[in-house]
mmCIF file as Biopython writes it, N, C-alpha, C and O atoms, coordinates in Angstrom:
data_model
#
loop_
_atom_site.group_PDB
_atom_site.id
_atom_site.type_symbol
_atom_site.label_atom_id
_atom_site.label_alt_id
_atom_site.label_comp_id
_atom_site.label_asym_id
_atom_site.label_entity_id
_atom_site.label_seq_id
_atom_site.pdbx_PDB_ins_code
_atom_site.Cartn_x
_atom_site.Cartn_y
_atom_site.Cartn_z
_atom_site.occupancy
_atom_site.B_iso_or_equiv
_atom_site.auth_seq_id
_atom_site.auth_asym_id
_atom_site.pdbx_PDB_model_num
ATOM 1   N N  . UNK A ? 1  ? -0.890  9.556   25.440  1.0 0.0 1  A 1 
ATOM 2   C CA . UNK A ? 1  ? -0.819  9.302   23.999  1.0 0.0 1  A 1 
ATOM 3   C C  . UNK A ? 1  ? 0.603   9.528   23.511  1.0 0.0 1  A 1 
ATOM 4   O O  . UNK A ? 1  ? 1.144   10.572  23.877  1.0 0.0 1  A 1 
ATOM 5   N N  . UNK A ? 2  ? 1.198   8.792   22.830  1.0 0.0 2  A 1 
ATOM 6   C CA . UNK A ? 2  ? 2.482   9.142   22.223  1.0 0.0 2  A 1 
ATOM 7   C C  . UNK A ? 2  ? 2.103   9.804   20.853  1.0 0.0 2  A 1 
ATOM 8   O O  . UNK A ? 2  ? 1.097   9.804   20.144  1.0 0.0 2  A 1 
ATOM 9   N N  . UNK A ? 3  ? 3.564   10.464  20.780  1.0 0.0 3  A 1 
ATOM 10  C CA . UNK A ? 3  ? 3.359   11.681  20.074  1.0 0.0 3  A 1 
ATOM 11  C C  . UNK A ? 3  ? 3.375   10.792  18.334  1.0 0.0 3  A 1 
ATOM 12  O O  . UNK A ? 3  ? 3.855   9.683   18.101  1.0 0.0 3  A 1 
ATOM 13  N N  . UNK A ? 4  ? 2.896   11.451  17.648  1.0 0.0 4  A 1 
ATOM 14  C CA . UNK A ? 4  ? 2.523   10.853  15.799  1.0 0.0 4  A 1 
ATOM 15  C C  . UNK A ? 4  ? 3.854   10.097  15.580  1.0 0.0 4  A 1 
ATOM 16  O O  . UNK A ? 4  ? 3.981   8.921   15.239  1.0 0.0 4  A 1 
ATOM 17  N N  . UNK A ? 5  ? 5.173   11.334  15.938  1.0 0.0 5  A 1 
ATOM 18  C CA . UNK A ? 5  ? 6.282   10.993  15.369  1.0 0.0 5  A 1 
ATOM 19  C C  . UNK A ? 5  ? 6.776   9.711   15.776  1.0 0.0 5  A 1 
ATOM 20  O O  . UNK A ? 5  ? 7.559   9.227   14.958  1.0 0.0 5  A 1 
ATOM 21  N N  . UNK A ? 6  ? 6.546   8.991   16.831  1.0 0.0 6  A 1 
ATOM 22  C CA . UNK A ? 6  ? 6.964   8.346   17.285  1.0 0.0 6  A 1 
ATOM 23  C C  . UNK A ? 6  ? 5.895   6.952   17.191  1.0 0.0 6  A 1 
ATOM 24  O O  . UNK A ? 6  ? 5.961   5.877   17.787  1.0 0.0 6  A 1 
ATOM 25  N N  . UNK A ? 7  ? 5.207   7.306   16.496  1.0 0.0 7  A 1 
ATOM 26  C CA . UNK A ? 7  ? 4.120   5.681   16.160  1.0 0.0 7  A 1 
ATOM 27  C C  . UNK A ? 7  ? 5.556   5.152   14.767  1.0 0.0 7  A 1 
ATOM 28  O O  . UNK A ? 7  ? 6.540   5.608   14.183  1.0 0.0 7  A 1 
ATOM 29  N N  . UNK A ? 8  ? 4.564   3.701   14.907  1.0 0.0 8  A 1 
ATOM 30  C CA . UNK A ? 8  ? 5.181   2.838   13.909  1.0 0.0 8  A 1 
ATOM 31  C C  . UNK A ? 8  ? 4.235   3.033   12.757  1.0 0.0 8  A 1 
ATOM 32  O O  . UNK A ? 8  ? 3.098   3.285   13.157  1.0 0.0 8  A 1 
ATOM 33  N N  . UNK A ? 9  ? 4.364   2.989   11.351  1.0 0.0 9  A 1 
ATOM 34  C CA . UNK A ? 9  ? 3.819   3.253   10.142  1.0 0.0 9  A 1 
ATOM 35  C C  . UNK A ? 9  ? 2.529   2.109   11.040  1.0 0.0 9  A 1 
ATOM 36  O O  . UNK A ? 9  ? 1.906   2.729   11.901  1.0 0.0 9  A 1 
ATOM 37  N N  . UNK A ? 10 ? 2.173   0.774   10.917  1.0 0.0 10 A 1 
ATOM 38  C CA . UNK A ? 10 ? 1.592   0.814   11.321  1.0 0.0 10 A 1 
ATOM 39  C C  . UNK A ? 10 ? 0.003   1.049   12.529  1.0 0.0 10 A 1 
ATOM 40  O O  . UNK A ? 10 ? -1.222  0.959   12.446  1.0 0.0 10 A 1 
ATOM 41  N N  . UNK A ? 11 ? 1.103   1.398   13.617  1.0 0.0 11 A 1 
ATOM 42  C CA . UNK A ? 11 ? 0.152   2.393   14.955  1.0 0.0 11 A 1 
ATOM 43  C C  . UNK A ? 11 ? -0.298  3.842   14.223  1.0 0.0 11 A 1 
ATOM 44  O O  . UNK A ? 11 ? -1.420  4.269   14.495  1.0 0.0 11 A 1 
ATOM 45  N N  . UNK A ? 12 ? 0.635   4.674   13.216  1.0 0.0 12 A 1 
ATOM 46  C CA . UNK A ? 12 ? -0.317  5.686   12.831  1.0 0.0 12 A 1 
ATOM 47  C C  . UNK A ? 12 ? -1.559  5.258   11.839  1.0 0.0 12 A 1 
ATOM 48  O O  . UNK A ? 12 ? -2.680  5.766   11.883  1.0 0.0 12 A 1 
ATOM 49  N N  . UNK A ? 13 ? -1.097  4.132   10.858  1.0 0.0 13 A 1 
ATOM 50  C CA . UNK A ? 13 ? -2.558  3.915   10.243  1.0 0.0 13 A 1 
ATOM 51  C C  . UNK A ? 13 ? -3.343  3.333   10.944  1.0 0.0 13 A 1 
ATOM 52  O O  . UNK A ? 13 ? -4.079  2.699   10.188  1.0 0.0 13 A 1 
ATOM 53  N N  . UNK A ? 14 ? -3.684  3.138   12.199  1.0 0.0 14 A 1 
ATOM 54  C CA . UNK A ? 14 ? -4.410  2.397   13.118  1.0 0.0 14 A 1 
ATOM 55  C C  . UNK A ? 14 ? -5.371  3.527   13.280  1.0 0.0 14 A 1 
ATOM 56  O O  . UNK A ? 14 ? -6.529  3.604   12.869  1.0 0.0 14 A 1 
ATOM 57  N N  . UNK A ? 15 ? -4.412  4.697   14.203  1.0 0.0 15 A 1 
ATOM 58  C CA . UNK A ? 15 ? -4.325  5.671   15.024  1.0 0.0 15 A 1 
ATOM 59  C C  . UNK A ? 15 ? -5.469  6.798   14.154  1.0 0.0 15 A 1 
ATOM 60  O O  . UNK A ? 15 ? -6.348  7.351   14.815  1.0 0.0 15 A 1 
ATOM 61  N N  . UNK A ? 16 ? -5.379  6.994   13.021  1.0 0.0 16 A 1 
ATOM 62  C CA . UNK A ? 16 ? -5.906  7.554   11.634  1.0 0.0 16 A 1 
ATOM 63  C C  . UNK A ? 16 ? -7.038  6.802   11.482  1.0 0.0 16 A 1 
ATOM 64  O O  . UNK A ? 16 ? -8.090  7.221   11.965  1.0 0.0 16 A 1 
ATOM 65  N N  . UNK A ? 17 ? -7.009  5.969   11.012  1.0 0.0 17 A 1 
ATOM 66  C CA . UNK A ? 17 ? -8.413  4.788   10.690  1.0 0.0 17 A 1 
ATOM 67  C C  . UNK A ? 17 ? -9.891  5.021   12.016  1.0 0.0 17 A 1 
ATOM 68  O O  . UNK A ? 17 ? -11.090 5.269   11.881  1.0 0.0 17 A 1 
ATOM 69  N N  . UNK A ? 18 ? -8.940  4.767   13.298  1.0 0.0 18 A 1 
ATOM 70  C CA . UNK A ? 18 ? -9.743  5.132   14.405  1.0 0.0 18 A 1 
ATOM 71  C C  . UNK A ? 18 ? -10.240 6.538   14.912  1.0 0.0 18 A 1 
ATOM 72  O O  . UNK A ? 18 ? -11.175 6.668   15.702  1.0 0.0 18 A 1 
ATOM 73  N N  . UNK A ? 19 ? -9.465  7.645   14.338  1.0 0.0 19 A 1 
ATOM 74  C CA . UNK A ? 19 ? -9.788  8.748   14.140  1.0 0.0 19 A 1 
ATOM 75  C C  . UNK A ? 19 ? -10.880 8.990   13.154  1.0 0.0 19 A 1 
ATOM 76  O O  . UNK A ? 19 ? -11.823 9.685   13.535  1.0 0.0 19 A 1 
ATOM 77  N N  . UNK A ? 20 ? -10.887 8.481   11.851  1.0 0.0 20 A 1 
ATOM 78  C CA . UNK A ? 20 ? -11.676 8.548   11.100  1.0 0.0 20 A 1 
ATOM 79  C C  . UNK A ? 20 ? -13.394 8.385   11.461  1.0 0.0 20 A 1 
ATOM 80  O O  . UNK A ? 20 ? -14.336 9.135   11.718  1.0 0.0 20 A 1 
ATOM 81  N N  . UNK A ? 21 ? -13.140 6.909   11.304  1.0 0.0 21 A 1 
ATOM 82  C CA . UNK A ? 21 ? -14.226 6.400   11.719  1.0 0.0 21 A 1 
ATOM 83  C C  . UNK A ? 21 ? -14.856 6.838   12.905  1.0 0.0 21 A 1 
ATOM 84  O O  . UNK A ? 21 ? -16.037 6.490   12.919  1.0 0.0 21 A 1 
ATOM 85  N N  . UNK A ? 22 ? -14.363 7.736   14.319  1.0 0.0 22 A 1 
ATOM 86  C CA . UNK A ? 22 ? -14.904 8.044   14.771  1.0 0.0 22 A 1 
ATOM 87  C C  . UNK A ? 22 ? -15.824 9.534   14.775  1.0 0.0 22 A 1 
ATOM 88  O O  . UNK A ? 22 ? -16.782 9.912   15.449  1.0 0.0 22 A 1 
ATOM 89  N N  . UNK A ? 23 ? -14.894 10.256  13.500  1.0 0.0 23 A 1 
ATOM 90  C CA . UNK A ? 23 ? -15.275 11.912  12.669  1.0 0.0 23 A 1 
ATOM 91  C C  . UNK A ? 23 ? -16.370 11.192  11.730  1.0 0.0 23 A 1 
ATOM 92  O O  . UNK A ? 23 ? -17.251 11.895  11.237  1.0 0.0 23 A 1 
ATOM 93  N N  . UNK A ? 24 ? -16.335 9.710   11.451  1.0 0.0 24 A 1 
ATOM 94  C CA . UNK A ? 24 ? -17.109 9.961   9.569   1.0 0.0 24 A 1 
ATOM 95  C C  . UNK A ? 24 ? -18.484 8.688   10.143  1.0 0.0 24 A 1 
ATOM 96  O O  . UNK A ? 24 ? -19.549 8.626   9.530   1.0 0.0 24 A 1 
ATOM 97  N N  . UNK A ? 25 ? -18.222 7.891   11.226  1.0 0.0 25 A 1 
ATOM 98  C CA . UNK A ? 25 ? -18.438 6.673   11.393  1.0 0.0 25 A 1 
ATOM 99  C C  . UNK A ? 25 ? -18.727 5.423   10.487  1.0 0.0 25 A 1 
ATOM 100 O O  . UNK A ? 25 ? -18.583 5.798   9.323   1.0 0.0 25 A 1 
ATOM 101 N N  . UNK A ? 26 ? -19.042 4.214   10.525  1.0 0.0 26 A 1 
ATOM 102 C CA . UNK A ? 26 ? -18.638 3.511   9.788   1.0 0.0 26 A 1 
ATOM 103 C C  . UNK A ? 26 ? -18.380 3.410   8.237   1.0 0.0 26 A 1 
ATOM 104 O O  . UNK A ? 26 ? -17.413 3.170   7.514   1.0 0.0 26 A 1 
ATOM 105 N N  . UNK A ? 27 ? -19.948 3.762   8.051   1.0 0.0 27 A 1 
ATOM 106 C CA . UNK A ? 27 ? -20.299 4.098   6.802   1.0 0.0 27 A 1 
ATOM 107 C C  . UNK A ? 27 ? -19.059 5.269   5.560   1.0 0.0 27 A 1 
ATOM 108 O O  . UNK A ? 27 ? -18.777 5.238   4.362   1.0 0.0 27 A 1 
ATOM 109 N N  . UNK A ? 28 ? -18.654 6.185   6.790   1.0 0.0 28 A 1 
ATOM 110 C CA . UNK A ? 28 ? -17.842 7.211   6.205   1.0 0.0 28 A 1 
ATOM 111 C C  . UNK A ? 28 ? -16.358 6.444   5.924   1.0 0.0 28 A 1 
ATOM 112 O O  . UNK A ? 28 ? -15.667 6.582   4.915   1.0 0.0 28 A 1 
ATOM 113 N N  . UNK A ? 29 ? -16.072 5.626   7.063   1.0 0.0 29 A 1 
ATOM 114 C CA . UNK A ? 29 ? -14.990 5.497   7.400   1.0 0.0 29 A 1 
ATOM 115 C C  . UNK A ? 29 ? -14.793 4.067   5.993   1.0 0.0 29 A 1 
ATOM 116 O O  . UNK A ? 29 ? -13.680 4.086   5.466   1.0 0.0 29 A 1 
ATOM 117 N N  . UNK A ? 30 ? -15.699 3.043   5.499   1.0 0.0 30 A 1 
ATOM 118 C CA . UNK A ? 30 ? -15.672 2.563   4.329   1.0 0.0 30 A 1 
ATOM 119 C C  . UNK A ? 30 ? -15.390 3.260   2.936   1.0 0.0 30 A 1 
ATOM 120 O O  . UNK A ? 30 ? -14.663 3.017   1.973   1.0 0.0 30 A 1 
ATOM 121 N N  . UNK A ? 31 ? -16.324 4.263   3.288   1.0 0.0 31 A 1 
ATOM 122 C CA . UNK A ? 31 ? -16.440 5.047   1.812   1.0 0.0 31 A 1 
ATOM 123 C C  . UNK A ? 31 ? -15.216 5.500   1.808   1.0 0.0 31 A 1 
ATOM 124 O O  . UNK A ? 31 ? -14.569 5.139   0.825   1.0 0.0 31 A 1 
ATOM 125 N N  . UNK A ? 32 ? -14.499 6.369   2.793   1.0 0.0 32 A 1 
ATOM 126 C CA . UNK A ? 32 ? -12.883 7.045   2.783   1.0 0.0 32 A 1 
ATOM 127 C C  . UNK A ? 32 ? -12.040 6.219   2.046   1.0 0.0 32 A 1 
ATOM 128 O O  . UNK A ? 32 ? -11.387 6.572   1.063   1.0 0.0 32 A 1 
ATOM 129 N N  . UNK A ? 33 ? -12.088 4.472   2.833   1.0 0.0 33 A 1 
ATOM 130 C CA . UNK A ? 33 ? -10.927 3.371   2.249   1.0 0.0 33 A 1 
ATOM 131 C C  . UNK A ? 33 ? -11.376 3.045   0.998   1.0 0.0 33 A 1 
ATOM 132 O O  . UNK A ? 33 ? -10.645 2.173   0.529   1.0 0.0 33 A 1 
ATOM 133 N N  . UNK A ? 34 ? -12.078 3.296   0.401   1.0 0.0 34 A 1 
ATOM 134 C CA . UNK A ? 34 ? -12.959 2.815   -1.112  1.0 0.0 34 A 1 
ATOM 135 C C  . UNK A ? 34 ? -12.288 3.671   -2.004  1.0 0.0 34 A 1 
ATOM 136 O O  . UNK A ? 34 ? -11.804 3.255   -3.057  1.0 0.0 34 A 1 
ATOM 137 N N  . UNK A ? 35 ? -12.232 4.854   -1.637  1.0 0.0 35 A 1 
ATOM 138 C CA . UNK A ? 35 ? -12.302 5.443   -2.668  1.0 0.0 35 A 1 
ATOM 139 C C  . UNK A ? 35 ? -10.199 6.309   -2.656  1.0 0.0 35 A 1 
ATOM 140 O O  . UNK A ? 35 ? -9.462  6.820   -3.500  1.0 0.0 35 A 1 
ATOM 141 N N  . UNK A ? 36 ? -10.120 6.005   -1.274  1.0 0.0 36 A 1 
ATOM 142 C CA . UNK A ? 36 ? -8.345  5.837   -1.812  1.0 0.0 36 A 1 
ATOM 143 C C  . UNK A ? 36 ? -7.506  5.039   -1.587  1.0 0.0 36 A 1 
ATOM 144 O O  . UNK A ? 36 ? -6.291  5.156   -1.423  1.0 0.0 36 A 1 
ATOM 145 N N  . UNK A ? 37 ? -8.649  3.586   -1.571  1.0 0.0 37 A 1 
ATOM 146 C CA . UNK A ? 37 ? -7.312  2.790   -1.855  1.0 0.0 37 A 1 
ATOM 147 C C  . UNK A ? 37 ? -7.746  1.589   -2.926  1.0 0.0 37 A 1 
ATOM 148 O O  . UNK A ? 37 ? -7.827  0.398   -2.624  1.0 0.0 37 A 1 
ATOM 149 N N  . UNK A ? 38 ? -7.969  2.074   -4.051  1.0 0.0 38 A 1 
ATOM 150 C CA . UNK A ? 38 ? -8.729  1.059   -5.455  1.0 0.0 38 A 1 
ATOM 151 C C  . UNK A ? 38 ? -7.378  1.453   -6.093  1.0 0.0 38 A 1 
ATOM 152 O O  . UNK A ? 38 ? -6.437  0.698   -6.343  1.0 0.0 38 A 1 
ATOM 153 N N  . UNK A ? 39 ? -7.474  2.890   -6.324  1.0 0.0 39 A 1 
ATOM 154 C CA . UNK A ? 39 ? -6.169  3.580   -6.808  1.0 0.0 39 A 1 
ATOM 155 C C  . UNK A ? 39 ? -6.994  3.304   -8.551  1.0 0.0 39 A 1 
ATOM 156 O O  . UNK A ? 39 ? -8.058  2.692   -8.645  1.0 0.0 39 A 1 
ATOM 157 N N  . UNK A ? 40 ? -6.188  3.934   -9.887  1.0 0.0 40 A 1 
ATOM 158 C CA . UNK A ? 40 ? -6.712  4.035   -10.473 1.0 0.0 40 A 1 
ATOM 159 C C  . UNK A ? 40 ? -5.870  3.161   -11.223 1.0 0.0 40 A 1 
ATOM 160 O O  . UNK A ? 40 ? -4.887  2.639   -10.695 1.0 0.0 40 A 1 
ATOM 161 N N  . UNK A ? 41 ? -6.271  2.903   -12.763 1.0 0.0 41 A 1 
ATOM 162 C CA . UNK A ? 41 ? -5.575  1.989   -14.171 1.0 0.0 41 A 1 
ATOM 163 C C  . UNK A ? 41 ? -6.010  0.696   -13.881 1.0 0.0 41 A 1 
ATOM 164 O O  . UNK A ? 41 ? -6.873  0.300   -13.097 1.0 0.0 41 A 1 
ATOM 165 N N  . UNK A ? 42 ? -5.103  -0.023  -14.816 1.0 0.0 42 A 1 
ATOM 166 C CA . UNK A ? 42 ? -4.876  -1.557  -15.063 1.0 0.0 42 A 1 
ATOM 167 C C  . UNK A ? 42 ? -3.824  -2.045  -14.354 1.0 0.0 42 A 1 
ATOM 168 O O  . UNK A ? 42 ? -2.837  -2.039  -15.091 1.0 0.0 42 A 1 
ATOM 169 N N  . UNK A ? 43 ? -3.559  -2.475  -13.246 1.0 0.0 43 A 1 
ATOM 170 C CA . UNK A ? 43 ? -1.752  -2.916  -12.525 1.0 0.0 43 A 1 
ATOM 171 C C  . UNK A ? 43 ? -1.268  -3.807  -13.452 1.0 0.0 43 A 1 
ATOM 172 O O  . UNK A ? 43 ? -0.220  -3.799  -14.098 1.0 0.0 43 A 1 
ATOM 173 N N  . UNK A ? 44 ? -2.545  -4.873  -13.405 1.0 0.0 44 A 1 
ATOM 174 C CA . UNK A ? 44 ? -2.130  -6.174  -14.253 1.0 0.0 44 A 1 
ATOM 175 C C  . UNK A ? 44 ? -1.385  -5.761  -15.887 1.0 0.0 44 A 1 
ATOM 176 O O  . UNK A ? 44 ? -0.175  -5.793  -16.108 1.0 0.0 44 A 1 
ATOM 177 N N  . UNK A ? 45 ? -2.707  -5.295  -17.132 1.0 0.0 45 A 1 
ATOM 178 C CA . UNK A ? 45 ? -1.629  -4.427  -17.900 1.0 0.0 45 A 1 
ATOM 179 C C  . UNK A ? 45 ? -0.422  -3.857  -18.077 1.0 0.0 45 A 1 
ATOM 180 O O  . UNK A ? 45 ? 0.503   -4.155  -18.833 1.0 0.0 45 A 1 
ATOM 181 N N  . UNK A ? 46 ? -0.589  -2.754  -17.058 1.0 0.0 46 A 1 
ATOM 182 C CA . UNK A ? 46 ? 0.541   -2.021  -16.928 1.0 0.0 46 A 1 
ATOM 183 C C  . UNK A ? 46 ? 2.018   -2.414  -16.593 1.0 0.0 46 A 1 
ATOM 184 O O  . UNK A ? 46 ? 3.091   -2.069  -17.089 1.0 0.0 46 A 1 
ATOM 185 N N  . UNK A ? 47 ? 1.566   -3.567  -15.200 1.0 0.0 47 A 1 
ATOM 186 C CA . UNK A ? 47 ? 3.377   -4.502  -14.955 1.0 0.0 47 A 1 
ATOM 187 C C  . UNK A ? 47 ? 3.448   -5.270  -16.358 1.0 0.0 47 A 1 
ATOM 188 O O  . UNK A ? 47 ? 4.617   -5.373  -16.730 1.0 0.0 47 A 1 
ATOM 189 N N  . UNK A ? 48 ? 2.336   -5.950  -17.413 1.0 0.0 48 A 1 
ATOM 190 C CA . UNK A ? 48 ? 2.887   -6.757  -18.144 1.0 0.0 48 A 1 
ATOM 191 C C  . UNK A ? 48 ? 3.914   -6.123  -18.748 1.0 0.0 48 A 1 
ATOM 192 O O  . UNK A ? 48 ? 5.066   -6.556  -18.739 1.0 0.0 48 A 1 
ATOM 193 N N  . UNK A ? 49 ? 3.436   -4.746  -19.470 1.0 0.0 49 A 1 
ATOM 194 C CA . UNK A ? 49 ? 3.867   -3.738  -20.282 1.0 0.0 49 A 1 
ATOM 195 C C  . UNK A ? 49 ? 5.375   -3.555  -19.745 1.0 0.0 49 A 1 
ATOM 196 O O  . UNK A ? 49 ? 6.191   -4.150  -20.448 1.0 0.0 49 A 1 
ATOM 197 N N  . UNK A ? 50 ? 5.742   -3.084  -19.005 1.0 0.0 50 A 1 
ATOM 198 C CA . UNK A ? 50 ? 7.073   -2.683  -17.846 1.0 0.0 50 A 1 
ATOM 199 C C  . UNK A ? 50 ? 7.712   -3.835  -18.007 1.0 0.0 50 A 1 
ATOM 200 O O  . UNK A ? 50 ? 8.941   -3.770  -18.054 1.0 0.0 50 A 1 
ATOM 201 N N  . UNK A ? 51 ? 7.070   -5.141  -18.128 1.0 0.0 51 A 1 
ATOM 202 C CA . UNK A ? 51 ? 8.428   -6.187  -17.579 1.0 0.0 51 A 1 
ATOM 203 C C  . UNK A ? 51 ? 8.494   -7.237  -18.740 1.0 0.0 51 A 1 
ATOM 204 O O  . UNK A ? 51 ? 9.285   -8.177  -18.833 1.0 0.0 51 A 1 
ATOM 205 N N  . UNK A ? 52 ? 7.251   -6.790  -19.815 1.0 0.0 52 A 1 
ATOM 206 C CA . UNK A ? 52 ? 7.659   -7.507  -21.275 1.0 0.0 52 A 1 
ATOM 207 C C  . UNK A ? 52 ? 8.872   -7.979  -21.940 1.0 0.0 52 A 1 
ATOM 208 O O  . UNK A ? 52 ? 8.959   -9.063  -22.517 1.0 0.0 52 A 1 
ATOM 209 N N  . UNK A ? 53 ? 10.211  -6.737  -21.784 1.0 0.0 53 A 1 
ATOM 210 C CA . UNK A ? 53 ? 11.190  -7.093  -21.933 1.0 0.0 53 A 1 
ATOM 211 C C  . UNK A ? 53 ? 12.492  -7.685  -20.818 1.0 0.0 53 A 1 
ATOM 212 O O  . UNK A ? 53 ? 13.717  -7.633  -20.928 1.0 0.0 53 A 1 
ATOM 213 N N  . UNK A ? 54 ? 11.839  -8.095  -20.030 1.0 0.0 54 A 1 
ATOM 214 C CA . UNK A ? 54 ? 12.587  -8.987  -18.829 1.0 0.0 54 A 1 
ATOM 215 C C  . UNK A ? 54 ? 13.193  -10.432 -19.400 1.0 0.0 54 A 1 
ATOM 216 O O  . UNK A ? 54 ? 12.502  -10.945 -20.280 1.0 0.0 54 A 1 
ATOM 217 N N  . UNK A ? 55 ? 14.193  -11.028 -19.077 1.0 0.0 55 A 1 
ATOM 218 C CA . UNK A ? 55 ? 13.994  -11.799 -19.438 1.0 0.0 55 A 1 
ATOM 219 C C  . UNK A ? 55 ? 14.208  -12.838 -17.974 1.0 0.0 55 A 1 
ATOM 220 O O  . UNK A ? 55 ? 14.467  -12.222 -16.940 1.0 0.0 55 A 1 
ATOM 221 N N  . UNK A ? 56 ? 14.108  -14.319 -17.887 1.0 0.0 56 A 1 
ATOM 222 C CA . UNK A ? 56 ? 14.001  -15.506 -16.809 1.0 0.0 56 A 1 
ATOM 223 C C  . UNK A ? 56 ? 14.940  -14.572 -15.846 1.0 0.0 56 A 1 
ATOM 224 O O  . UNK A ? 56 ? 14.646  -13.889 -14.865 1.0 0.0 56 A 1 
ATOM 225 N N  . UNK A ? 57 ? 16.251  -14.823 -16.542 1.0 0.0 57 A 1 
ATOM 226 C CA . UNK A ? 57 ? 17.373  -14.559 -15.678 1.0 0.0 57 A 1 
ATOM 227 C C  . UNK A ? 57 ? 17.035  -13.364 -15.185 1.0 0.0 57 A 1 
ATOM 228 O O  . UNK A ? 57 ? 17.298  -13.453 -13.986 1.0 0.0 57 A 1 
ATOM 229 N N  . UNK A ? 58 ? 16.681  -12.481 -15.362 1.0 0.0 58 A 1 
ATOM 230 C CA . UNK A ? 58 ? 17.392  -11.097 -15.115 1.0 0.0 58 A 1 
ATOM 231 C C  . UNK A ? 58 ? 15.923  -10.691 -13.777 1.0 0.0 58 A 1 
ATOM 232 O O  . UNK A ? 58 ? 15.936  -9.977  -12.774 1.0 0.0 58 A 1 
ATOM 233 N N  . UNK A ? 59 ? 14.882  -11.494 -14.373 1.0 0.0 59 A 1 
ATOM 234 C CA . UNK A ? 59 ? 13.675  -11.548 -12.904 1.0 0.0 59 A 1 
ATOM 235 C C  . UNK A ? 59 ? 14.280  -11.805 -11.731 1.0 0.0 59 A 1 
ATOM 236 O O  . UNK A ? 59 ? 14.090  -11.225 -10.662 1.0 0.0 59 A 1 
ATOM 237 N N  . UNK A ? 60 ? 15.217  -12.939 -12.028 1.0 0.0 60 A 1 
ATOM 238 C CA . UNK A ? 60 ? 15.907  -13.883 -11.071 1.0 0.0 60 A 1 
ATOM 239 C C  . UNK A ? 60 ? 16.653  -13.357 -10.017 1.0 0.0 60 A 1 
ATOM 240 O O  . UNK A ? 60 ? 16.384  -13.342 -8.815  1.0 0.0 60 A 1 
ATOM 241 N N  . UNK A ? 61 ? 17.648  -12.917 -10.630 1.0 0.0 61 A 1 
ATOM 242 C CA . UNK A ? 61 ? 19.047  -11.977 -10.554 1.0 0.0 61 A 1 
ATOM 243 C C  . UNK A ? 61 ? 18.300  -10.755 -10.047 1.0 0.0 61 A 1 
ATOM 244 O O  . UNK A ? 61 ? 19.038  -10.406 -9.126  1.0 0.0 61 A 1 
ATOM 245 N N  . UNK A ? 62 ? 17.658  -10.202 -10.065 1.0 0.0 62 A 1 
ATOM 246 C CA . UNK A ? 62 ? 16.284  -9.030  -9.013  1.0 0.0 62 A 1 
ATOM 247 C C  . UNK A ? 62 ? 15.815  -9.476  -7.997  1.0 0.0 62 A 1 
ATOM 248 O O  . UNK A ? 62 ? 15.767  -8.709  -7.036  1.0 0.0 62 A 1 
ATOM 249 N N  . UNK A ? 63 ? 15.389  -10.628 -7.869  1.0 0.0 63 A 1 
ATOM 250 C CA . UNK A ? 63 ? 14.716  -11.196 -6.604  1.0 0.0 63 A 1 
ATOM 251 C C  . UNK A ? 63 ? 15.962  -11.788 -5.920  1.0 0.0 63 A 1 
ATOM 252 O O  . UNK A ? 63 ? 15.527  -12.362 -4.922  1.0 0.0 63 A 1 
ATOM 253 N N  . UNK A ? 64 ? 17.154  -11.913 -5.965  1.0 0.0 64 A 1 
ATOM 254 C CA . UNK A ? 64 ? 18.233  -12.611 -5.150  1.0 0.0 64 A 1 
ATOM 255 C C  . UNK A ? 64 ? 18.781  -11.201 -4.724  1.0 0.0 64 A 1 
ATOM 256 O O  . UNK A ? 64 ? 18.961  -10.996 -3.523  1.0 0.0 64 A 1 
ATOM 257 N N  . UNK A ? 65 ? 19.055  -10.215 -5.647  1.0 0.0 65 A 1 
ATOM 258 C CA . UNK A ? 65 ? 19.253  -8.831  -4.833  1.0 0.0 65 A 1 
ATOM 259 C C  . UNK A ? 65 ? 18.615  -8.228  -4.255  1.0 0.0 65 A 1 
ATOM 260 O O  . UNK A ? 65 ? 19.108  -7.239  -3.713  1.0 0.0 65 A 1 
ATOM 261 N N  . UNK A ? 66 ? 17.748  -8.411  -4.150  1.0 0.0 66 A 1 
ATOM 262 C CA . UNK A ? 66 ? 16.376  -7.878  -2.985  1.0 0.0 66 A 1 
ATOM 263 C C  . UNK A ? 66 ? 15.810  -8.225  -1.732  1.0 0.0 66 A 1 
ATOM 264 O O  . UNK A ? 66 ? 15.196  -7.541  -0.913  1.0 0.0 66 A 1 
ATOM 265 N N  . UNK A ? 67 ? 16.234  -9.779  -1.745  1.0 0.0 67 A 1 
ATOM 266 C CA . UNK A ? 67 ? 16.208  -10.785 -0.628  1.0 0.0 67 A 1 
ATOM 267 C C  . UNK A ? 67 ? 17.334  -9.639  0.786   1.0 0.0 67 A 1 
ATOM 268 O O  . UNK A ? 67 ? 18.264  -8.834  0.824   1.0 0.0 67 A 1 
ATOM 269 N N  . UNK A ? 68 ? 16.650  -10.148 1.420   1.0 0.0 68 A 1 
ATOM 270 C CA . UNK A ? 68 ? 17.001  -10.038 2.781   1.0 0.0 68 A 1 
ATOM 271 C C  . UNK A ? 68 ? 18.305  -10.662 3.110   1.0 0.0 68 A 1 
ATOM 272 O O  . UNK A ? 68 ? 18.338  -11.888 3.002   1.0 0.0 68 A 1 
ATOM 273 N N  . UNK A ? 69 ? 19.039  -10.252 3.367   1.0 0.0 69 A 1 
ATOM 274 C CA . UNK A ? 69 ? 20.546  -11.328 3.953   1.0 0.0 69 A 1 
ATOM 275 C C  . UNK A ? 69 ? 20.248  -12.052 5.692   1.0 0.0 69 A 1 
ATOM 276 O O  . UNK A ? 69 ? 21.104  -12.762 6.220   1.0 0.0 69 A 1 
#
């Protein structure tokens, strides 16, 4: 087994998930992902709220600095 530190973010949520489900089994292992990963609020709301005062350009000019080179 390689050691935690050395998984990829992915291989530990694998590694975890399969741990789970084998402590909670299926049933458990649903209910676990249900209930932390809904997460809580409105996203939709809430980004409108946050980016109301955006304007075309400046969305724009964010997504070209964020891009990957």
């Amino acid at each position: 087994m390689i050691a935690i530190d050395q998984l990829t973010d992915e291989q530990f949520e694998r590694h975890a998930l399969d741990l789970l489900q084998r402590e909670l089994g299926p049933d458990g292992l649903a209910r676990f992902l249900r209930l932390n990963r809904s997460g809580t609020g409105d996203y939709t709301r809430d980004r409108e709220q946050w980016q109301m005062d955006f304007t075309l350009d400046q969305i724009l000019e964010s997504i070209r600095k964020n891009r990957p080179h």
